[in-house]
Structure formats: structure tokens, C-alpha cells
C-alpha positions in Angstrom: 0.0 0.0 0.0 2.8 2.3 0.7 4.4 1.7 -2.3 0.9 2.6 -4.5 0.6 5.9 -2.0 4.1 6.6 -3.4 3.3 6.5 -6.9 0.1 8.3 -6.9 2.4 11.3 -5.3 4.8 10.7 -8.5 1.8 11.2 -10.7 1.9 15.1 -10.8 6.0 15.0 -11.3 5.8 12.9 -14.1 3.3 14.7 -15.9 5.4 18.2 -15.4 8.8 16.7 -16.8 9.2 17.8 -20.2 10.3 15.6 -23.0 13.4 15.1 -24.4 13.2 16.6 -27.9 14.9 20.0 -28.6 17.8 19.9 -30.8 20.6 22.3 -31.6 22.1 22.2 -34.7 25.5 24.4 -35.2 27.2 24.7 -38.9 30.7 25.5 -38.9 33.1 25.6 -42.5 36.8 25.3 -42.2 39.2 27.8 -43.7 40.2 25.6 -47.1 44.0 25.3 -46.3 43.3 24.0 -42.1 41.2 21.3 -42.7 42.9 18.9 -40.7 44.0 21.2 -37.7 39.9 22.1 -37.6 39.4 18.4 -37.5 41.8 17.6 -34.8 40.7 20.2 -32.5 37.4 19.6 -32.9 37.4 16.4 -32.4 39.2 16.9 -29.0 37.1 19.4 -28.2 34.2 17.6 -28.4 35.6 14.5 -25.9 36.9 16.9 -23.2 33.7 18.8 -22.9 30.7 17.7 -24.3 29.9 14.2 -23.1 26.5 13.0 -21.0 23.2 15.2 -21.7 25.5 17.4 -24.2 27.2 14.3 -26.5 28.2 15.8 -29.8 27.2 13.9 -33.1 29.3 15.2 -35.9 28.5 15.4 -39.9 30.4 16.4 -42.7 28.3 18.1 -45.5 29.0 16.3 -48.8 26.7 18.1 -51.3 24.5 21.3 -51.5 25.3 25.0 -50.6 27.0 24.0 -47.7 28.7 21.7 -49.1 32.4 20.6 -47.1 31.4 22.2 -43.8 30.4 20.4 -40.3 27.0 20.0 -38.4 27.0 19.5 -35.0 24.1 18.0 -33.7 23.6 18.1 -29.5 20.7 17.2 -27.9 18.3 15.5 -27.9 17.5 18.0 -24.3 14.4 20.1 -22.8 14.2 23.5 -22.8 14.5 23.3 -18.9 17.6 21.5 -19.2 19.1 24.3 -21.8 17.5 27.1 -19.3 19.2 25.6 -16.5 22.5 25.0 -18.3 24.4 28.4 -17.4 27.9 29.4 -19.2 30.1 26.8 -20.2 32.8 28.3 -18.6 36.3 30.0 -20.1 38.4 26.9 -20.5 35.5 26.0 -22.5 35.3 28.8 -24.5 39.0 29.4 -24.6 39.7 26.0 -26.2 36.4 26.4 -28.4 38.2 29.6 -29.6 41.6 28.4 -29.9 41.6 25.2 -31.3 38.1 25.0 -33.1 36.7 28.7 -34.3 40.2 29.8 -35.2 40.3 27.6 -38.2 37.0 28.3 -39.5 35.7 30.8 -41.8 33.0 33.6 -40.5 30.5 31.8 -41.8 28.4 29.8 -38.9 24.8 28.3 -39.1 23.3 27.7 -35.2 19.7 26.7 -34.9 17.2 24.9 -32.2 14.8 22.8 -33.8 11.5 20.7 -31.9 11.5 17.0 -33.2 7.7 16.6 -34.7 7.1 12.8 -33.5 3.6 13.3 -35.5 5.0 13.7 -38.4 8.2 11.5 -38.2 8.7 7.7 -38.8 11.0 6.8 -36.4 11.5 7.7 -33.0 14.9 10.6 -32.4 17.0 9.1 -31.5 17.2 5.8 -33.7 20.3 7.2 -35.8 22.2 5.9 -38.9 25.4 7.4 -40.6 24.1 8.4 -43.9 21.3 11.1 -44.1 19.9 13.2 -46.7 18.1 16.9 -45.6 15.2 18.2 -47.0 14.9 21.6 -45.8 11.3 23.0 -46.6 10.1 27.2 -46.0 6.2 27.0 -45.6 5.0 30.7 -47.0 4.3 33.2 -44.2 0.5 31.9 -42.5 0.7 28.6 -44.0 2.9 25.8 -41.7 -0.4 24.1 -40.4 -1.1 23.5 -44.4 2.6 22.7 -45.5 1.8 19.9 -42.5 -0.6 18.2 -43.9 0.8 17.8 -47.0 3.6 16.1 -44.7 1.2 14.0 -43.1 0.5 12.2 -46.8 4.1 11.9 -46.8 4.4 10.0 -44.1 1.9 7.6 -44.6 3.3 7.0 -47.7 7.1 6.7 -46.6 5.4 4.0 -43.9 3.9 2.1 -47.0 7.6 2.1 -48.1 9.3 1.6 -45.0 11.2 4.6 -44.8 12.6 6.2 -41.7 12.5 9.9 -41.9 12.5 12.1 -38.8 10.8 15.6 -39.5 12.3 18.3 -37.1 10.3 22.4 -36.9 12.6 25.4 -36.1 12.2 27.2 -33.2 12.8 30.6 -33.3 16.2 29.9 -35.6 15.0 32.3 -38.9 12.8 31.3 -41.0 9.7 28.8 -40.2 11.0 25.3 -41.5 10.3 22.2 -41.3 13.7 19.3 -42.0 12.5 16.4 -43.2 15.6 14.3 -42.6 15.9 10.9 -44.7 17.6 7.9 -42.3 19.3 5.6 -44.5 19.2 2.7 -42.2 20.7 0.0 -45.2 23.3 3.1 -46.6 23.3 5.0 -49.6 21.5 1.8 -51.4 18.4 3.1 -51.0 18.8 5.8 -52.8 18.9 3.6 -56.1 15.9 3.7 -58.0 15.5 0.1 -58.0 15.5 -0.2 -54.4 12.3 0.5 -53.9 8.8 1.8 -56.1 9.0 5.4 -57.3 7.4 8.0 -54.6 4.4 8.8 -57.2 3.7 5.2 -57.4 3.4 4.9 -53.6 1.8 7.8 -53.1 -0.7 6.5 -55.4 -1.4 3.0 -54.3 -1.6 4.8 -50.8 -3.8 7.5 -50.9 -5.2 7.6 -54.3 -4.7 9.5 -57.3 -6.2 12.5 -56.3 -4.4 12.9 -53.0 -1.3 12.9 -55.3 -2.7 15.4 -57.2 -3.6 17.4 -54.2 -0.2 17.1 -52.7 1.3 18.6 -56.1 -1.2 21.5 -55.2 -0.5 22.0 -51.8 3.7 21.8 -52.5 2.7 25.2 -55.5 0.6 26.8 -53.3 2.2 27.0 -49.8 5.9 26.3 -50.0 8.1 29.1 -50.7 11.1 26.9 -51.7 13.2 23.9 -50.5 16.5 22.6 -50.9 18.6 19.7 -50.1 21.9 17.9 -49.1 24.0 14.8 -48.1 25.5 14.2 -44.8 27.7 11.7 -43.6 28.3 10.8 -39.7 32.1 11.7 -38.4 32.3 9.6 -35.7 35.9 10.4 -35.6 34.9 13.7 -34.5 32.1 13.6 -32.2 31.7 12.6 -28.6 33.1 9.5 -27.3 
């Protein structure tokens, strides 16, 4: 009986704890001629100080605009955690500027993003090494349409078994949703043969005329997208 008495009083705390699902997100581009000294102290950067709750998971950015920079990816936190965290200190900073920003260019990328579990097809934190990013702009007023159009996505990347994790900024520049491909069996799946054509899917899923209304919901409230390869750096993240 004591024991029940003792959960009940849990109840309350459990239901205040916030989940685990802000992200942060920092781009960094090395000066072209200090590649591998950027590499070396980030890499030891990121074991001395960033371990536990703050593990870093490293990417090297093979294709688009950003092509042959770095994303850093910490987290998964809460916002009370991040609220609560305080300065990192000046060693931290010191050897962050030292050994890290000194070899990078002034271009720098940092963003928080919210992980959308409603729209996603695989839980967070259920990684691979190889992704592909589609980064999608909604038109001002129109997220909670560019959302459903993403909710016929994932019912159709399910019919394919697809793991994709959809992530929505928070208050990091434009509103955007990153609908991040998992490629769970590599780069294979990329091949046309490895699976039907998306169209062909969508259409055995949802019908023709969802199709067609997707097509019409992608003109009407996206104002662009874009896209890019990443590949985990294991060598440079968090042990």
C-alpha cells in the first residue's frame, strides 16, 4: 500500500517533466587550407567537454550549398535543461576559440529545432550514418497546411518503410520544417531500383487524387526547399 501511496504522489511530477526533444544544430566551414587542424581540435574538443546530456554527433556536409562544412548535432534536451545549463565556462570557451573557431571561416549556421514525433517515422534518436536533408520554408501563415501535405508523406514513406525524422525550427530564422531521410541500409536506397518510385506509392496509398492534391498543396504553400548529403564523423564527435 505504501508503495501505490508513493506512486500516486509521482503522478503530478511525471506529468510536469518535459520531454526530451529540442535539438541544436550548429554549422561550422573550415578555412580551405586548415582542414585537418579544424578536425583535430574539434574532435578533441568535443571528448573533453561535451559528453552526458551534451554528446556531440558530428556530420560532414557532402553536397549542396553547404557543401564541405560540419554539423553538430547536440541534444536530444528540454528547454528546462538548456534554461538551467548556465555558461560553459572559459576553459571551455578558450579551447572552443583556440583550437576550433580559429580555423573556420565567419561563416556559422546555429539553430534549435523541436523533433515533430507526428509527423516522423521513427523515434529521435534511432540514428544511422548516412542522411539526406530536405529543408522546406512554408510561406508566411501557412505551416499548419505545409503539415498536412507532410502528413500524406508519411503515410506513404510507412507504406515504403522509410525512416525519416521531421524536425520544426524554433525561433532559428525562418519557419522550416527538416524532413531528414535515415538511411538505415546506406546509400542503397537511394537507387531507383531499391524501392517503387514515390508517385507510385503515393498512389497506391492515398489515391490519385491525394497525389494530385499534394502537387497542389507543395505550388501553393511552399516558398522553396533545398537539399543535401550528410555523412556521420564519428571520428569527430563525442566518445
Amino acid at each position: 500500500m505504501k508503495k501505490l501511496i508513493v506512486l500516486w504522489l509521482l503522478i503530478p511530477l511525471i506529468g510536469m517533466s518535459q520531454t526530451k526533444n529540442v535539438v541544436n544544430t550548429t554549422r561550422i566551414f573550415p578555412k580551405s587550407d586548415k582542414i585537418a587542424e579544424l578536425e583535430k581540435g574539434l574532435a578533441a574538443h568535443a571528448q573533453k567537454y561535451h559528453v552526458g546530456d551534451w554528446k556531440w554527433r558530428v556530420y560532414e556536409i557532402q553536397s549542396g550549398p553547404d557543401a564541405g562544412g560540419y554539423q553538430i548535432v547536440e541534444g536530444p534536451s528540454t528547454w528546462e535543461q538548456i534554461d538551467g545549463r548556465g555558461t560553459l565556462g572559459a576553459e571551455h570557451q578558450n579551447d572552443w576559440n583556440k583550437n576550433v573557431s580559429a580555423y573556420t571561416t565567419d561563416k556559422m549556421q546555429s539553430m534549435y529545432s523541436i523533433f515533430r514525433e507526428d509527423l516522423s517515422t521513427v523515434q529521435l534518436t534511432d540514428y544511422s550514418d548516412k542522411i539526406a536533408i530536405n529543408h522546406v520554408f512554408p510561406k508566411p501563415g501557412y505551416m499548419d497546411k505545409t503539415e498536412e501535405a507532410v502528413k500524406k508523406l508519411k503515410k506513404v514513406w510507412e507504406a515504403g518503410s522509410q525512416t525519416v525524422v521531421v524536425y520544426e525550427a524554433s525561433s532559428s530564422g525562418a519557419p522550416q520544417l527538416s524532413l531528414v531521410t535515415r538511411y538505415k541500409q546506406g546509400l542503397k536506397e537511394r537507387d531507383p531500383n531499391f524501392r517503387k518510385p514515390m508517385k507510385e506509392r503515393f498512389i497506391a496509398t492515398l489515391g490519385e487524387d491525394a497525389y494530385n492534391s499534394y502537387l497542389e498543396n507543395i505550388r501553393d504553400y511552399v516558398e522553396k526547399s533545398w537539399s543535401e548529403l550528410l555523412f556521420l564523423r564519428t571520428d569527430l564527435g563525442s566518445k
